[in-house]
PyMOL commands that place a pseudoatom at each C-alpha (Angstrom):
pseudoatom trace, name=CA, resn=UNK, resi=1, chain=A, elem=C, hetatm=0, pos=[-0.331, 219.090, 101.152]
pseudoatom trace, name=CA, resn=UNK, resi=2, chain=A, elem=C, hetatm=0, pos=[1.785, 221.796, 103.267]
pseudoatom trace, name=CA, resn=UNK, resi=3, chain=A, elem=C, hetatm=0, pos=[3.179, 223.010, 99.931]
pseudoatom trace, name=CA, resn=UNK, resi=4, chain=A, elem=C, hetatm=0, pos=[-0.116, 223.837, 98.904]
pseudoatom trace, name=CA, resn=UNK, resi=5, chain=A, elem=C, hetatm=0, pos=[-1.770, 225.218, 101.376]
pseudoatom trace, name=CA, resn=UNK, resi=6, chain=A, elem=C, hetatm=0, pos=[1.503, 227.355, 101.724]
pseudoatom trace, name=CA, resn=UNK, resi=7, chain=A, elem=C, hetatm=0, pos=[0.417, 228.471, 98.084]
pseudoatom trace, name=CA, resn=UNK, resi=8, chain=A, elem=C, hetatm=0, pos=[-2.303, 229.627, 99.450]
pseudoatom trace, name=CA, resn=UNK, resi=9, chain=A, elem=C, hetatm=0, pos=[-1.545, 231.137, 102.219]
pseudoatom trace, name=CA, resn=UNK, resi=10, chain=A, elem=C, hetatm=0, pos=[1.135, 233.456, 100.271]
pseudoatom trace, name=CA, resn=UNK, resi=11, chain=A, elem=C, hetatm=0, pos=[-1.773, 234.472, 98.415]
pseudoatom trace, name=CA, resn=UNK, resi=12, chain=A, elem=C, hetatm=0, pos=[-4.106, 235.138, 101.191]
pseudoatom trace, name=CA, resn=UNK, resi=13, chain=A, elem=C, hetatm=0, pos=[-1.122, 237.504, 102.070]
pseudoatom trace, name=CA, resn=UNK, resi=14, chain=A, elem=C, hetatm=0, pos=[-0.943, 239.539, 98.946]
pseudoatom trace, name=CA, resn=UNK, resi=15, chain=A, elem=C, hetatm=0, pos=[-4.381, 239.827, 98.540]
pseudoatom trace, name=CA, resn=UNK, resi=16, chain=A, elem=C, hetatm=0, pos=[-4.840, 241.237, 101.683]
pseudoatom trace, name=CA, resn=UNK, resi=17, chain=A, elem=C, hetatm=0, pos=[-2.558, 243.644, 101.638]
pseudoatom trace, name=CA, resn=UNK, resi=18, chain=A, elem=C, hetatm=0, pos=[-3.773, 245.102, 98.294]
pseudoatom trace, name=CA, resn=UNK, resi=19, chain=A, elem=C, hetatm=0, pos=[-7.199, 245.308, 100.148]
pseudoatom trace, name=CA, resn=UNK, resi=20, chain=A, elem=C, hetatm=0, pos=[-5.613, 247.090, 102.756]
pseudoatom trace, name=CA, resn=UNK, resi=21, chain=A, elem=C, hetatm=0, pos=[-4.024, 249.555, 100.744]
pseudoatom trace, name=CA, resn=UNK, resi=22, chain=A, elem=C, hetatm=0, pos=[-7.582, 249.672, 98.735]
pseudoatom trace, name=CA, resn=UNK, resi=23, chain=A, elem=C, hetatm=0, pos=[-9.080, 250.991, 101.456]
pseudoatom trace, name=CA, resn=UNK, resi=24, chain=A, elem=C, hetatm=0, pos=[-9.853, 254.820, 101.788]
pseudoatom trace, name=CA, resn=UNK, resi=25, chain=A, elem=C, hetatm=0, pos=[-7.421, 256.006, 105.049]
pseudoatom trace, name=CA, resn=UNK, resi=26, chain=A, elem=C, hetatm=0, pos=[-8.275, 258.424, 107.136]
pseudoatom trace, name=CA, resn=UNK, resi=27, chain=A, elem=C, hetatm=0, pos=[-5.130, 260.054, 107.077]
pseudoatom trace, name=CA, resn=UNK, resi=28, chain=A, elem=C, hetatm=0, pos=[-4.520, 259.908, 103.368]
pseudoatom trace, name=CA, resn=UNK, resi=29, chain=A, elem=C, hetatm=0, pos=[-1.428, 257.958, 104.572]
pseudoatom trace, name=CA, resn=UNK, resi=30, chain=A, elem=C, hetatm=0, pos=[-1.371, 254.741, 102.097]
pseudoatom trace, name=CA, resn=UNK, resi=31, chain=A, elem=C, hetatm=0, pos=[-5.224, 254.461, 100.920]
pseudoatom trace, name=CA, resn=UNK, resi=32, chain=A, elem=C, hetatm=0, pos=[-4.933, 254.186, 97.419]
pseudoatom trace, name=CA, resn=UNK, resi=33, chain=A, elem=C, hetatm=0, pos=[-9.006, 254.239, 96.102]
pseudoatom trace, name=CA, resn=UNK, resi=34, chain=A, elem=C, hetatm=0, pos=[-10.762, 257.209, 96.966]
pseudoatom trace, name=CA, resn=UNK, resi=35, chain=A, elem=C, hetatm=0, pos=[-14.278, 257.713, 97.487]
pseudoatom trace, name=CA, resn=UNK, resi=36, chain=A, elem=C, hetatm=0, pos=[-15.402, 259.776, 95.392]
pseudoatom trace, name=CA, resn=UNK, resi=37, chain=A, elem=C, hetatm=0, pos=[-13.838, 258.674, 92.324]
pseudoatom trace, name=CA, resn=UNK, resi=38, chain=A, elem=C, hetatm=0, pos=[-14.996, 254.916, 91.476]
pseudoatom trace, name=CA, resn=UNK, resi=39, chain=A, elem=C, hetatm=0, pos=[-16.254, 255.972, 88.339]
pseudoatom trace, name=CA, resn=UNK, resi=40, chain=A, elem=C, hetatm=0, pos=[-20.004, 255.738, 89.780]
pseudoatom trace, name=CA, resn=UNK, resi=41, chain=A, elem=C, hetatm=0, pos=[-20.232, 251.707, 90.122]
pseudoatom trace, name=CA, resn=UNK, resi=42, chain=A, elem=C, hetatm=0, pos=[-20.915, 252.036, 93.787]
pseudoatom trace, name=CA, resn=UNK, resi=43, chain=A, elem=C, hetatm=0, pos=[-21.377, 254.986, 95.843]
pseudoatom trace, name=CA, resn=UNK, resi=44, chain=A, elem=C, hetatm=0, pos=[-18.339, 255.302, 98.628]
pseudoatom trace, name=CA, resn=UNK, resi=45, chain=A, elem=C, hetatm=0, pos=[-20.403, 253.527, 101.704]
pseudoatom trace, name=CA, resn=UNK, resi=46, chain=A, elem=C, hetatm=0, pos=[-20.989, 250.515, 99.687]
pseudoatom trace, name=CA, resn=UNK, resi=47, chain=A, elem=C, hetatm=0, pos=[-17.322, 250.472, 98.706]
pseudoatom trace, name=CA, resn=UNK, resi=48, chain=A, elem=C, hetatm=0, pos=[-16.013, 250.695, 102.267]
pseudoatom trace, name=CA, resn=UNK, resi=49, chain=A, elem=C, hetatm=0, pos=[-18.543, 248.155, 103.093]
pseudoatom trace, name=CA, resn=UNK, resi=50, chain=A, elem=C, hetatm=0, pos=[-17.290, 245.457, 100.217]
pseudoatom trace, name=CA, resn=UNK, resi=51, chain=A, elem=C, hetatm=0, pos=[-13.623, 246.375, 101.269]
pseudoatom trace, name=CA, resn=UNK, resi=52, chain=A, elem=C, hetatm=0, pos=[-14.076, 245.995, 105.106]
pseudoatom trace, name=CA, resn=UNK, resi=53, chain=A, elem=C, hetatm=0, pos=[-15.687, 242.957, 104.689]
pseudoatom trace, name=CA, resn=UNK, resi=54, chain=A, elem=C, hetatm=0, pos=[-13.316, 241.592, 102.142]
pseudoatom trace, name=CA, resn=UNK, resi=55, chain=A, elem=C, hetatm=0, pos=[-10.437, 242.378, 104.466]
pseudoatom trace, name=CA, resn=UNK, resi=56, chain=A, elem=C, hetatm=0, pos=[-12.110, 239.928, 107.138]
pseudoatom trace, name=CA, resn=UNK, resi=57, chain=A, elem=C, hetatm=0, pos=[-13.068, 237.878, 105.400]
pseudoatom trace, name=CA, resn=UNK, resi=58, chain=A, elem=C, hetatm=0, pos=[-9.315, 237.227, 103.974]
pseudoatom trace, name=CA, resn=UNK, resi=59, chain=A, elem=C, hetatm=0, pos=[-7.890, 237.867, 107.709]
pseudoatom trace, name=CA, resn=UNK, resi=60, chain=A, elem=C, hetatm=0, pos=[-9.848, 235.115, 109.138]
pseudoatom trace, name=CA, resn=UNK, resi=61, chain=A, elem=C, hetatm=0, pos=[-8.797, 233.232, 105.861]
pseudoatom trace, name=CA, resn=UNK, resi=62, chain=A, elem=C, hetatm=0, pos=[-5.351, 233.963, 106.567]
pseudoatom trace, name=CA, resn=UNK, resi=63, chain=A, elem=C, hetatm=0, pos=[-5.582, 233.211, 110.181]
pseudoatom trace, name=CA, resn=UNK, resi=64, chain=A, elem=C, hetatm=0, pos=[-7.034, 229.843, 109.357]
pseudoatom trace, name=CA, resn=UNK, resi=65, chain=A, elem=C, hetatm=0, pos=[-4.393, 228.684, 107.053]
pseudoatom trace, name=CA, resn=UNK, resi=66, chain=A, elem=C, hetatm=0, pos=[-1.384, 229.716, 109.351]
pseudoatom trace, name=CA, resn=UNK, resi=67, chain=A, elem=C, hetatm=0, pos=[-2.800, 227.720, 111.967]
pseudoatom trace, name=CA, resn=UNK, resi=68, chain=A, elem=C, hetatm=0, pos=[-3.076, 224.837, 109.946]
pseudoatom trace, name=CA, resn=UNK, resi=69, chain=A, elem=C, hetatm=0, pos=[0.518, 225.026, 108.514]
pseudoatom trace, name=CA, resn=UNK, resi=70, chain=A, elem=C, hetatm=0, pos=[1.490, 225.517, 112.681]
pseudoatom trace, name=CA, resn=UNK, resi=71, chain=A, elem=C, hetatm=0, pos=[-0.790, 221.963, 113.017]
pseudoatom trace, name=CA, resn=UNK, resi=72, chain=A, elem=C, hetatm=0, pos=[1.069, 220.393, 110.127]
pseudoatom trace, name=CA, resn=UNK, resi=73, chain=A, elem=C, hetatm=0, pos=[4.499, 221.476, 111.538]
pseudoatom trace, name=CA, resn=UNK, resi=74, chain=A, elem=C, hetatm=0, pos=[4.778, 220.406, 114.369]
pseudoatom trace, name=CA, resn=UNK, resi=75, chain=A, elem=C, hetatm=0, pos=[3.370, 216.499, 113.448]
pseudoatom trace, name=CA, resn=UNK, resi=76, chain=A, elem=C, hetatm=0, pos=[6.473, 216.168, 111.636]
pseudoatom trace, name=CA, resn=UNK, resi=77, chain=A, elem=C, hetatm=0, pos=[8.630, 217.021, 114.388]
pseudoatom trace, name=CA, resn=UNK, resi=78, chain=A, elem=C, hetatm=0, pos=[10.116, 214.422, 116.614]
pseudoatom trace, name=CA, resn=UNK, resi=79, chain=A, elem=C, hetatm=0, pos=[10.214, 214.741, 120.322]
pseudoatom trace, name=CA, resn=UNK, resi=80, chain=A, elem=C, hetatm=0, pos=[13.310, 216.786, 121.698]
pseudoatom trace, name=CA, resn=UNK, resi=81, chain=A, elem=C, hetatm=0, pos=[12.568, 215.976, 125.562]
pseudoatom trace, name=CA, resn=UNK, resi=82, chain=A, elem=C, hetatm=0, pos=[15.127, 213.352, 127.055]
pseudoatom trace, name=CA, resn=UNK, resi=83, chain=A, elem=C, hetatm=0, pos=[11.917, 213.097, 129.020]
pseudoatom trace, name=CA, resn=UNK, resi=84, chain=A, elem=C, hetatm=0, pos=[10.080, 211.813, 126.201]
pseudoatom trace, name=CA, resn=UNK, resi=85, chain=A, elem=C, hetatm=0, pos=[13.559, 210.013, 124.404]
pseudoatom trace, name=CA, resn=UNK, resi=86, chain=A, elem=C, hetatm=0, pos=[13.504, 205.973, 125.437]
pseudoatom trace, name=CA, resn=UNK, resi=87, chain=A, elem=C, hetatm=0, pos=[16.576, 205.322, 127.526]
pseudoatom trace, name=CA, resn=UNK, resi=88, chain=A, elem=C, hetatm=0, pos=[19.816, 203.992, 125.605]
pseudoatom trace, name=CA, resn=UNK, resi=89, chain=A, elem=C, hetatm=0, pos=[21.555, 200.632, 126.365]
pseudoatom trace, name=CA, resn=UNK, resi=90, chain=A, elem=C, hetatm=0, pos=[24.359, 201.280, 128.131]
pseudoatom trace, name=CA, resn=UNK, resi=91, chain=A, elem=C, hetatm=0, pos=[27.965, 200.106, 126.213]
pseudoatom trace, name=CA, resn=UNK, resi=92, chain=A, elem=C, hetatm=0, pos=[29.603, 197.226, 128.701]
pseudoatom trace, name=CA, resn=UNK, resi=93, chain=A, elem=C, hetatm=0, pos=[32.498, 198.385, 130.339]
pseudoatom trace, name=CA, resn=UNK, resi=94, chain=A, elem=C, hetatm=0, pos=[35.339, 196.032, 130.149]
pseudoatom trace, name=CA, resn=UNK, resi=95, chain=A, elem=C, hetatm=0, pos=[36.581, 194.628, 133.965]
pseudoatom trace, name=CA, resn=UNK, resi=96, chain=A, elem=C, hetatm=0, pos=[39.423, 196.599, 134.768]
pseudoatom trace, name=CA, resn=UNK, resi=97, chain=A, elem=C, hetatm=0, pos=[41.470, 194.045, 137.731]
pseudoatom trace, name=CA, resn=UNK, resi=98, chain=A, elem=C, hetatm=0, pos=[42.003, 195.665, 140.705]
pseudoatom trace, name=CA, resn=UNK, resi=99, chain=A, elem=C, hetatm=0, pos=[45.313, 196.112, 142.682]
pseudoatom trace, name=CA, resn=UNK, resi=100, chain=A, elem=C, hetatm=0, pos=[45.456, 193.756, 145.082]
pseudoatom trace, name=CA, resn=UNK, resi=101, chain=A, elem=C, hetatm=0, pos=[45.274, 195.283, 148.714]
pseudoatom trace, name=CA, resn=UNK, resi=102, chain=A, elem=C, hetatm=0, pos=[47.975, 194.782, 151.113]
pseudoatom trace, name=CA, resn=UNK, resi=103, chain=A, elem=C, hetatm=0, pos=[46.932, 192.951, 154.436]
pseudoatom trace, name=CA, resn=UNK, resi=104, chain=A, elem=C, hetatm=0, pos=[46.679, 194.825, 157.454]
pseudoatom trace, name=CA, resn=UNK, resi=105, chain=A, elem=C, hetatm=0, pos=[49.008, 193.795, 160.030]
pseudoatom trace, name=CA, resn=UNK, resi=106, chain=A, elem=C, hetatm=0, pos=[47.602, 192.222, 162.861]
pseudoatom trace, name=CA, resn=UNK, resi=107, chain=A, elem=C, hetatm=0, pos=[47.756, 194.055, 166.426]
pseudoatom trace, name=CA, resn=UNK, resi=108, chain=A, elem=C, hetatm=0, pos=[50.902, 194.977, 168.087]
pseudoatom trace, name=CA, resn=UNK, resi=109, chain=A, elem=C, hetatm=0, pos=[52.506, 193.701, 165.026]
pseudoatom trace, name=CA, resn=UNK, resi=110, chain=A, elem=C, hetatm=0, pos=[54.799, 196.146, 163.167]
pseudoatom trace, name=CA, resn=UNK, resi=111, chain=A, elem=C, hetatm=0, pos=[54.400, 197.493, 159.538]
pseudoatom trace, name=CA, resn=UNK, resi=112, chain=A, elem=C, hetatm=0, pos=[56.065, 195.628, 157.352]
pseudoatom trace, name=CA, resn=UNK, resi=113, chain=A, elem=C, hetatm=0, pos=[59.377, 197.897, 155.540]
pseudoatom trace, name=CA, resn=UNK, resi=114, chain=A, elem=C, hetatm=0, pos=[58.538, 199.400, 152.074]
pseudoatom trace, name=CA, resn=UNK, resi=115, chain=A, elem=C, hetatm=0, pos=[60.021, 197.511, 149.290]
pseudoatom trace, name=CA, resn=UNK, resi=116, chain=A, elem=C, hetatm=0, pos=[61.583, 200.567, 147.957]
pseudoatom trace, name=CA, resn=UNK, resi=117, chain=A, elem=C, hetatm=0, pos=[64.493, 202.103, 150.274]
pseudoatom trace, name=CA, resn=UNK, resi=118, chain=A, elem=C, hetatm=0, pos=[63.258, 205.460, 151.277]
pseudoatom trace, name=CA, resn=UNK, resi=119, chain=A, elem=C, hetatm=0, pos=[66.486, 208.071, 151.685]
pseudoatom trace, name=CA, resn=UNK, resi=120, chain=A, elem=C, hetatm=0, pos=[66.961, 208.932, 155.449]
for i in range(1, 120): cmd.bond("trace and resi %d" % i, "trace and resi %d" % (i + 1))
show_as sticks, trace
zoom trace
């Protein structure tokens, strides 16, 4: 469904620009038909009339279809938050034994030597 209403969209987009560049500027900067020389079928008013409209008509068009592929977009996308993510199970760690702790000696009883002979 996307694809087509791409289709259409990319069509939407050509067709407005040629009824842009229909259009009579007031410039003379890109306007392509001229007023005066339509070949009689309509007088100039009524063709800027058709043209405006026609150009709002395929803006709102256009509009309307790129919000639609925005809608359809974004419900194929998958949440990013680690907000939103369920939490993982956590891997078991495997028990590590501890060193055993020497015993503190007891009051007024001296340290016991280091196993190790420490050079003096």
């Amino acid at each position: 469904m996307a694809t087509v209403i791409l289709v259409i969209h990319v069509m939407l987009a050509v067709a407005l620009v040629a009824t842009v560049l229909l259009q009579r500027s007031e410039g003379g900067a890109l306007g392509i038909g001229g007023g005066g020389g339509m070949g009689g079928l309509m007088t100039g008013r009524a063709t800027a009339n058709l043209l405006s409209r026609t150009t709002a008509i395929l803006a709102a068009c256009f509009m309307a279809t790129s919000l639609l592929l925005a809608y359809l977009g974004g419900i194929e996308r998958k949440p990013t938050s680690i907000l939103e993510q369920p939490p993982a199970a956590q891997p078991a760690l495997p028990s590590v034994p501890t060193p055993a702790q020497p015993a503190a000696p007891a009051p007024g009883e001296r340290p016991a030597e280091p196993q190790v002979p420490i050079a003096k």
